[in-house]
C-alpha atoms as a printed R data frame, in Angstrom:
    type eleno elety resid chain resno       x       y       z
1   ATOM     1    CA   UNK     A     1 -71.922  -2.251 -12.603
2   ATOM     2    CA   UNK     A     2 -70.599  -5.573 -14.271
3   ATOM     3    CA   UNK     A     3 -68.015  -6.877 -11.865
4   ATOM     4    CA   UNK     A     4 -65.369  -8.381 -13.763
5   ATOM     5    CA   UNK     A     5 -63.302 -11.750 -12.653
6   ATOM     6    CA   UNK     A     6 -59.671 -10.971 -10.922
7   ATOM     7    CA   UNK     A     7 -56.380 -12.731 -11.081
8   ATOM     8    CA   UNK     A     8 -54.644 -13.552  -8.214
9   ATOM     9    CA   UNK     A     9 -51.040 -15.408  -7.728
10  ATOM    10    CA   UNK     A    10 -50.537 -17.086  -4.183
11  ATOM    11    CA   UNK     A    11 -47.368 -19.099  -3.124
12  ATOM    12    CA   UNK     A    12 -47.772 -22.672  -1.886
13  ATOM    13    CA   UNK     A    13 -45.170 -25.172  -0.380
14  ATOM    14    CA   UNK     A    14 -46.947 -27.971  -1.598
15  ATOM    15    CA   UNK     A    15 -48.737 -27.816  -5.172
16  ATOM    16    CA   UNK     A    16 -50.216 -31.598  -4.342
17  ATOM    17    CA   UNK     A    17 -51.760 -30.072  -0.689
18  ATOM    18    CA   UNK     A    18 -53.336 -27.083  -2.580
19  ATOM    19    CA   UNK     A    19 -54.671 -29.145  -5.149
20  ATOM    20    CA   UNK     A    20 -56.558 -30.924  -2.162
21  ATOM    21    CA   UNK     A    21 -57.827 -28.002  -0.582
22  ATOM    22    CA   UNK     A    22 -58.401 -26.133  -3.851
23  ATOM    23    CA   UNK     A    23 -59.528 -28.800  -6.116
24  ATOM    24    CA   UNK     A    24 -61.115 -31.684  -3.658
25  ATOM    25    CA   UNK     A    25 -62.526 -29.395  -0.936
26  ATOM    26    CA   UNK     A    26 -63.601 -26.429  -2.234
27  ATOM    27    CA   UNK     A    27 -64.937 -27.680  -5.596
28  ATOM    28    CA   UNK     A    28 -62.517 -25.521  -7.619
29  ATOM    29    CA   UNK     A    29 -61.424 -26.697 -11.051
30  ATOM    30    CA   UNK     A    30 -58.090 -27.059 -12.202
31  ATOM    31    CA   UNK     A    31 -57.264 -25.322 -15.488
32  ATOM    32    CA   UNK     A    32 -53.532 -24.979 -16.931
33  ATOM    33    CA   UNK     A    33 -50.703 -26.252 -14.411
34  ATOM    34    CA   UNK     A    34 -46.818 -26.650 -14.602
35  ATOM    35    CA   UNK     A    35 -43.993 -28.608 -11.981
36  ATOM    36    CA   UNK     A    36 -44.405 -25.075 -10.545
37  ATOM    37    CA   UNK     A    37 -47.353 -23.606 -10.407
38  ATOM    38    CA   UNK     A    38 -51.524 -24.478 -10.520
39  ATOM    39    CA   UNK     A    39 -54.454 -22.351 -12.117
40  ATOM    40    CA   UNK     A    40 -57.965 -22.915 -10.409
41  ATOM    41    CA   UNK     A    41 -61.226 -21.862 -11.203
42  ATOM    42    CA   UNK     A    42 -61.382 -19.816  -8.281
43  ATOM    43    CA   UNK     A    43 -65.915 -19.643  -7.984
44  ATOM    44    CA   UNK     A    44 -65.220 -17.826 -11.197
45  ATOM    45    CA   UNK     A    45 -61.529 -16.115 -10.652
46  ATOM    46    CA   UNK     A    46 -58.343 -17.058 -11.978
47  ATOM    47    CA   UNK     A    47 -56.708 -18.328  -9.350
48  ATOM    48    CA   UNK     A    48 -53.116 -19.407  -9.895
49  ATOM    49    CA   UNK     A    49 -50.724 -21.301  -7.083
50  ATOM    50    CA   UNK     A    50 -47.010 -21.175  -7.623
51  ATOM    51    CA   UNK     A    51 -44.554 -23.386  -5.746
52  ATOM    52    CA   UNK     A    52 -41.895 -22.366  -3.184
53  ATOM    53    CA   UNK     A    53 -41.063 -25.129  -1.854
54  ATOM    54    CA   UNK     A    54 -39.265 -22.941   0.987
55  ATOM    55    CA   UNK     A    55 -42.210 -20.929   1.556
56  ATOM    56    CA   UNK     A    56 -43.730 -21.155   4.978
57  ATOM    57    CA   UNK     A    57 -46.907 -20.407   6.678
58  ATOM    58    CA   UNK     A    58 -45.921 -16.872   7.897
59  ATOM    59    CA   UNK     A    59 -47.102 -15.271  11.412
60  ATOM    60    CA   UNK     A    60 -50.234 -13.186  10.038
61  ATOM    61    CA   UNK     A    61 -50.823  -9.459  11.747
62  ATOM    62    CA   UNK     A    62 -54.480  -8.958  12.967
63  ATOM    63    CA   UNK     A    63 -57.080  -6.160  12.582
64  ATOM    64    CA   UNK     A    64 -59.866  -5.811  14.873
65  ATOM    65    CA   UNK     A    65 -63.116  -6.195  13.183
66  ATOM    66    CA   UNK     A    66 -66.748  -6.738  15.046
67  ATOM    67    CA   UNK     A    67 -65.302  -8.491  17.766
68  ATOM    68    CA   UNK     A    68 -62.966 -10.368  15.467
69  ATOM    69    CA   UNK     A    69 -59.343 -10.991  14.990
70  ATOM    70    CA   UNK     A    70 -59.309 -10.681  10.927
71  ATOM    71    CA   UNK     A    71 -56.021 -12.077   9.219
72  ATOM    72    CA   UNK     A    72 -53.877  -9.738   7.303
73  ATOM    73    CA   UNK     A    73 -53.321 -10.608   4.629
74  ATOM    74    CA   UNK     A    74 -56.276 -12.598   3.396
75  ATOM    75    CA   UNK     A    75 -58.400 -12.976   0.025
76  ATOM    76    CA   UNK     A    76 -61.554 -14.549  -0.851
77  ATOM    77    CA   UNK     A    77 -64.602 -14.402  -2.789
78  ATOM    78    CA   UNK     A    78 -68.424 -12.815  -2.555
79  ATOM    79    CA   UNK     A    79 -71.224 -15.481  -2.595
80  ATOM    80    CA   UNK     A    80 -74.534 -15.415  -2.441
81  ATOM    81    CA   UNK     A    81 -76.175 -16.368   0.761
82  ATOM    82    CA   UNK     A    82 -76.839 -19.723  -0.073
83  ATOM    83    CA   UNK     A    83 -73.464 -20.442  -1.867
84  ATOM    84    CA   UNK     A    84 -72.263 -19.346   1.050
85  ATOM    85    CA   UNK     A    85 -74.364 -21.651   3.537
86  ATOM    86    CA   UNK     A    86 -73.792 -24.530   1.517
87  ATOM    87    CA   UNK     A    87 -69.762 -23.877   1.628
88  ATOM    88    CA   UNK     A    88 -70.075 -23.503   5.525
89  ATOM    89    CA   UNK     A    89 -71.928 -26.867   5.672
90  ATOM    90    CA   UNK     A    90 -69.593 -28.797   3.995
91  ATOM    91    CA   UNK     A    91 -66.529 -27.926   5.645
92  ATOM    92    CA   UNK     A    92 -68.164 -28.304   8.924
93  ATOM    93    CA   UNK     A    93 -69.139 -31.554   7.347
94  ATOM    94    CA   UNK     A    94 -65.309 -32.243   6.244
95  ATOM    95    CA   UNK     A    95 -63.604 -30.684  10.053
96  ATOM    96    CA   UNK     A    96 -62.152 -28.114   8.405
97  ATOM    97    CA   UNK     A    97 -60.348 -25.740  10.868
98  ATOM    98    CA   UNK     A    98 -61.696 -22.535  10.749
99  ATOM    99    CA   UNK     A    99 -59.093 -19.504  11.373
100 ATOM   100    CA   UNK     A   100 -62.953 -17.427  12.083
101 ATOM   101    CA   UNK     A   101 -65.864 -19.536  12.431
102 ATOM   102    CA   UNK     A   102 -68.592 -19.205  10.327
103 ATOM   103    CA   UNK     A   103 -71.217 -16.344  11.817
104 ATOM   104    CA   UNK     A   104 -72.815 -13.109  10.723
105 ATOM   105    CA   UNK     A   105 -70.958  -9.944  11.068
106 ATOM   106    CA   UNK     A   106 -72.563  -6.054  11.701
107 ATOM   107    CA   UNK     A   107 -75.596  -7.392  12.480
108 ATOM   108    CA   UNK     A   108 -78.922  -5.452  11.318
109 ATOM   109    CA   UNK     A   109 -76.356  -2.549   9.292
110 ATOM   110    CA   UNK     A   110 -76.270  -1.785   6.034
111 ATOM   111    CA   UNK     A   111 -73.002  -3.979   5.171
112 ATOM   112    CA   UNK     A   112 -74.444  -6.844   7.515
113 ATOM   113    CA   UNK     A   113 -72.975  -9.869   6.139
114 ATOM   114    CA   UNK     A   114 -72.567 -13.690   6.979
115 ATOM   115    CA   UNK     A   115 -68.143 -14.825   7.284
116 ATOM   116    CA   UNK     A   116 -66.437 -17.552   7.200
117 ATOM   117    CA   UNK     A   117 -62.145 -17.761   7.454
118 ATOM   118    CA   UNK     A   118 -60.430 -20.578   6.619
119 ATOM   119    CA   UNK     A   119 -56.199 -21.344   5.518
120 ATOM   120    CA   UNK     A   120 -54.877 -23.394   2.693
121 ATOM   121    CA   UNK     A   121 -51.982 -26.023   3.714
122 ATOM   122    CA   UNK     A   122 -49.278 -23.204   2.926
123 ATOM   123    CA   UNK     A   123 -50.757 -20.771   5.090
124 ATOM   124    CA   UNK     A   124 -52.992 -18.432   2.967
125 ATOM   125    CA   UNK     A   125 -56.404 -17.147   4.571
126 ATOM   126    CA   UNK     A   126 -59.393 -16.956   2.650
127 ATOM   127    CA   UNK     A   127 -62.365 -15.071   3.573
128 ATOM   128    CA   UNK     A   128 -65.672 -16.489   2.224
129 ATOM   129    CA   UNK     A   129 -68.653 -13.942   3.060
130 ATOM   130    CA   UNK     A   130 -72.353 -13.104   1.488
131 ATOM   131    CA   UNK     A   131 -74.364 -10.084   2.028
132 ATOM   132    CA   UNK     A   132 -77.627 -10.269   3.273
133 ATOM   133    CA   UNK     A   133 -78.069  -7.558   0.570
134 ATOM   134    CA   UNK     A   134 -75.853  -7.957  -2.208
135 ATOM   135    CA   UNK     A   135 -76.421  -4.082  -3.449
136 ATOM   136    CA   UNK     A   136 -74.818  -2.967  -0.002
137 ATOM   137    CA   UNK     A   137 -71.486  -4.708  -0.758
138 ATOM   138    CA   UNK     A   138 -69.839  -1.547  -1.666
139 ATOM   139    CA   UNK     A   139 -72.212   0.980   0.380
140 ATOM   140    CA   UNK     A   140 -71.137   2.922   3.195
């Protein structure tokens, strides 16, 4: 199965913040923009930012998953393993604050997988994660 690229539409408080964390620390390029809103080459996604400058960083709910407090609602992206160890490196590299640190989930499973949570400046959580097999991303 081809997996085709999504669209997603966040709100931000600060368009100049996300293009930090967007742009300058994650390594995500900036397509078409607006006063009110940002698109980003999300690691292949459309990603697009638009500005509410009242918005606030909610309180986030919590499901339990191995052991961990997971952030509802969150969003992120699939790498592969060494994508994904590179990413980790650098923002250990940078101090980013991690909402989960980075560490391998469901350990010897089929869906074991290595995790990583971290939040934008308006309050949105990404989940970065990379199977150990990729084929068991969708398996049972």
């Amino acid at each position: 199965m081809e997996l085709q690229a999504f669209h997603a539409a966040i709100v931000v408080h600060d368009l100049h913040a996300s293009r930090s964390f967007y742009g300058e620390l994650l390594g995500c390029q900036e397509g078409r923009c607006s006063d009110d809103w940002v698109d980003f080459n999300f690691y292949g996604h459309q990603l697009v930012c638009h500005l509410d400058s009242s918005a606030d960083a909610g309180r986030h709910l919590t499901n339990l998953v191995d052991g961990e407090d997971v952030p509802v609602p969150h969003f992120g992206v699939v790498l592969s393993m060494t994508e994904w160890q590179l990413l980790a490196k650098r923002l250990r590299q940078r101090q980013t604050h991690f909402v989960i640190e980075p560490g391998i989930r469901f350990v010897g499973e089929t869906g074991e997988q290595a995790t990583l949570f971290i939040a934008d400046p308006s309050g949105n959580v990404l989940e970065f994660k990379a199977f150990r097999d990729p084929e068991n991303l969708f398996a049972s």
